[in-house]
Structures are given as C-alpha cells and as structure tokens.
N, C-alpha and C positions, 0 to 999 in steps of 0.2 A: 448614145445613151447606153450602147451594151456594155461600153467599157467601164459603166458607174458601179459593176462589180467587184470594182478593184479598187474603191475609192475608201475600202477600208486596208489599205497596202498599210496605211503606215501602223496601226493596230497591227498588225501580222507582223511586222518586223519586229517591233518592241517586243511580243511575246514573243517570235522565233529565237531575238538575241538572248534575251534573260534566258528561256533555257536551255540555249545553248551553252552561257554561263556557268549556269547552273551546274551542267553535265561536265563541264572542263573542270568544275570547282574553283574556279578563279576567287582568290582574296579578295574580293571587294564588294563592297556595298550596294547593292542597287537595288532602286524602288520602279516598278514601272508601270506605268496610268495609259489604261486604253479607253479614252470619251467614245463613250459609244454613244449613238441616236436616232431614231428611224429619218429617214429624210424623204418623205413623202407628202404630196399636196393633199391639205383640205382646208375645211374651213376656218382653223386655228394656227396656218402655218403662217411664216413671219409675210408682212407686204410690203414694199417699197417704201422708205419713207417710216417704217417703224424708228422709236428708239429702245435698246434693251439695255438691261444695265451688269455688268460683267463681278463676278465674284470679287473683284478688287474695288468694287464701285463706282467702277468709270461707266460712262453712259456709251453705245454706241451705236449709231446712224445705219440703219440696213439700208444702204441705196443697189444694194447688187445682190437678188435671193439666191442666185447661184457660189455665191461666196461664204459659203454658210462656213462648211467646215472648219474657217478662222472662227467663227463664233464657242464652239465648242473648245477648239484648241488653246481661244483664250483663259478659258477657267479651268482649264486642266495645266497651263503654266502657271495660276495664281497658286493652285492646289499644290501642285508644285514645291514650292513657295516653303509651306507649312511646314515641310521635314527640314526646313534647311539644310540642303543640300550644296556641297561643294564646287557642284558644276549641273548642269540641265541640257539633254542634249533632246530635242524632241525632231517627230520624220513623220513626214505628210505628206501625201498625194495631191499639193495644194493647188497649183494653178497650172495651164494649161500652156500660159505663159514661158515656163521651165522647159517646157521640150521642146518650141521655140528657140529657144537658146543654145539650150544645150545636146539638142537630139539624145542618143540612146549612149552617150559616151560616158555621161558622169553623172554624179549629184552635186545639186546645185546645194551651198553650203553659206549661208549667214552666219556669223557670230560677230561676238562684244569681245572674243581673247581669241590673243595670238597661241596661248598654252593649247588651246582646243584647237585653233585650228593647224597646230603643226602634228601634234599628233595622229586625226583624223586624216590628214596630209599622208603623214608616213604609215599610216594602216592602210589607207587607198593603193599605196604603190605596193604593197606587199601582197595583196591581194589580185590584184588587178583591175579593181573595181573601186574606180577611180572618185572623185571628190573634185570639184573645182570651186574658187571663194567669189564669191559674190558680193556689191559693192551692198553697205548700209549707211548710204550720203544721209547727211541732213534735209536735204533737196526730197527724200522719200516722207520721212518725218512730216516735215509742212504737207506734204500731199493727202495725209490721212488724219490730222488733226487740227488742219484749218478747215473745220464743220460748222454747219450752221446748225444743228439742231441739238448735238452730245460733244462730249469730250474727242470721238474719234471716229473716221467713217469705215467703212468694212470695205471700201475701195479708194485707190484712188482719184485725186479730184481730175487727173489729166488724163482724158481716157485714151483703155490700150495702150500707157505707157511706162512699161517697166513692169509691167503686171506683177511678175515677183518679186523685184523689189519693194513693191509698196505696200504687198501681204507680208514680207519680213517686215517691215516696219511697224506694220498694224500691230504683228506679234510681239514685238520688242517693246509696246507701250504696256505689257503687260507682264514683264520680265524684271525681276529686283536682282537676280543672281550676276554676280560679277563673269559666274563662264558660261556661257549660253548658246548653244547653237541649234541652229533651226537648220534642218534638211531638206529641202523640197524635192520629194521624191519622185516628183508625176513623170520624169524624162525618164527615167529608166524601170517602172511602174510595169511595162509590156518588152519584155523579149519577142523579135518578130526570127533576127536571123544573124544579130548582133554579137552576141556569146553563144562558142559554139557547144559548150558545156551543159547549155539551158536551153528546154525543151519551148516552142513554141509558145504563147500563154504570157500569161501575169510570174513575172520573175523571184519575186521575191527580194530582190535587192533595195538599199544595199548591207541585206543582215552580216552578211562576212567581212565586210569591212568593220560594220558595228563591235562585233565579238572582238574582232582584231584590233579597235581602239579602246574596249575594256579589258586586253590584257595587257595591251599597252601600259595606259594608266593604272592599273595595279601593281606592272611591273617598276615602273621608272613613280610612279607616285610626284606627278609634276609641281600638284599644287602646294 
C-alpha cells in the first residue's frame, strides 16, 4: 500500500516530458492531460457490480475497484480526442501485472502503429531505457467487452490472465486515433538497484526516453 505513492508516476512523467520539451524548445506541438483524482474509500466510492458511463458513452462494468485508474484514463483518452491529434501517446502506472512480466528492464508498450512503435523503439535504444511491444490480440478485446451488464468490463473476464493486456484493451475501446500508444509504466515505476544513475526511490521513468521520442518525431516528422 506504501508504494500507491507513486501511483500518480504517469502524471509526473507527462509533466516532467512537456517541460523538458519545453526547455529544449523542440518544434512540435504537444497537449498534455494529467486526470487527477483522490482515490480513497467512503461511502460514495465505486462497488463491485457498479456501471459508469465514460465521456465517449460507453457504459462500463466495475467488477475490479482496484482497477480504478483505467476508469479515469478512459475519459482523458476521449478528451484526447477533442484536439485531434496526430498521434496519442498516454503512460500509467497501471497494473501490477507489467512487472510481472517485465521486471525493472522496460516499459511495457501497446499500440495501433508501427510509426509509434519504431520510433519509441529507437528512443529506448538511445537512451537506454528501454521499451518492449506488447501483444493487442483480439482474444483481449472479447475479454473485456463480452459483459453482461455495459458495453465493457474494467477487467478481464479470465482471471489473472494477461492482466496487461486486457487493461490495454479496455483502453483501446476508448481510442479513435489511428497512432496510439499506451505505456504501462508500473515495471519500471520503482528504482530498487537496477540503474545505477538513479538513486533508490520512485524513478521517474520512462521521461528520457519520452523527451527523446518527441525529438525524434519533430525531427523525422513521420506521419
């Protein structure tokens, strides 16, 4: 529970990138949205079995309260949306699942384009902070949108299986942008002894890779 201090990682990197942006003065356009929200129990917080309904008006099934932070992430992809944007690249400390997988070596990386993910690819390797791609089968799809109650469940229906993949999917039902990519940031969320550059603590990754695929893309202008 001490480490839900850090469960606003991926808010701190969006803002660490943008002004790090900022301060390089990089040519390019960026908007960047940090959903914030208290996340504490009482008598008005969500219960098992709720349905809510998402900025885009999709309905969706809370069968898992610990899965919240997909809920907010949804309507900050719809919001998204609104500027239409060229590409969307959103980073979350989302499931627990990711470190799992990938221990402290990478971030674990979803997207709809190969544009996004070569890029991000070759910012990881310049960096050394690395990125790895992650599957978004159809097989995850049916997992979070054959519900009985809304449009889409907040988990999905096989438990414990694929954890992240089935939260990339939840998110992608909520995604219109042709370049899209979702970072699940939670494997690399805590530096214990891994990079030896970075002090003990909540890392801050992976902002220098970020910065490094926004000069990318300003430089080479892929799309």
């Amino acid at each position: 529970m001490d480490k839900m201090r850090a469960d606003m990682g991926g808010a701190a990197c969006v803002v660490a990138s943008i002004y790090t942006a900022a301060a390089l003065r990089l040519p390019i356009n960026v908007i960047g949205l940090t959903p914030l929200c208290e996340n504490m129990p009482s008598g008005k917080a969500n219960k098992p079995g709720d349905v809510v309904t998402a900025m885009n008006g999709k309905t969706i099934q809370v069968d898992n309260t610990d899965a919240e932070g997909r809920l907010v992430l949804a309507d900050a992809l719809c919001y998204a949306a609104t500027f239409q944007p060229t590409a969307i690249v959103d980073m979350a400390t989302l499931t627990g699942a990711m470190i799992v997988a990938l221990g402290a070596s990478s971030t674990g990386v979803f997207t709809n384009s190969n544009t996004l993910w070569n890029v991000l690819h070759e910012s990881g390797g310049v960096t050394g902070d690395r990125v790895w791609r992650m599957p978004l089968f159809e097989l995850y799809k049916r997992q979070v949108t054959e519900c009985q109650l809304a449009d889409v469940n907040n988990i999905g229906c096989v438990d414990r299986a694929g954890g992240s993949c089935t939260a990339a999917a939840f998110l992608k039902e909520f995604v219109s942008a042709n370049h899209w990519a979702h970072l699940d940031i939670a494997s690399v969320m805590e530096c214990k002894d891994e990079v030896p550059y970075l002090s003990k603590g909540m890392s801050g990754r992976p902002t220098r890779t970020v910065v490094e695929f926004l000069k990318r893309i300003a430089e080479k202008q892929p799309f």
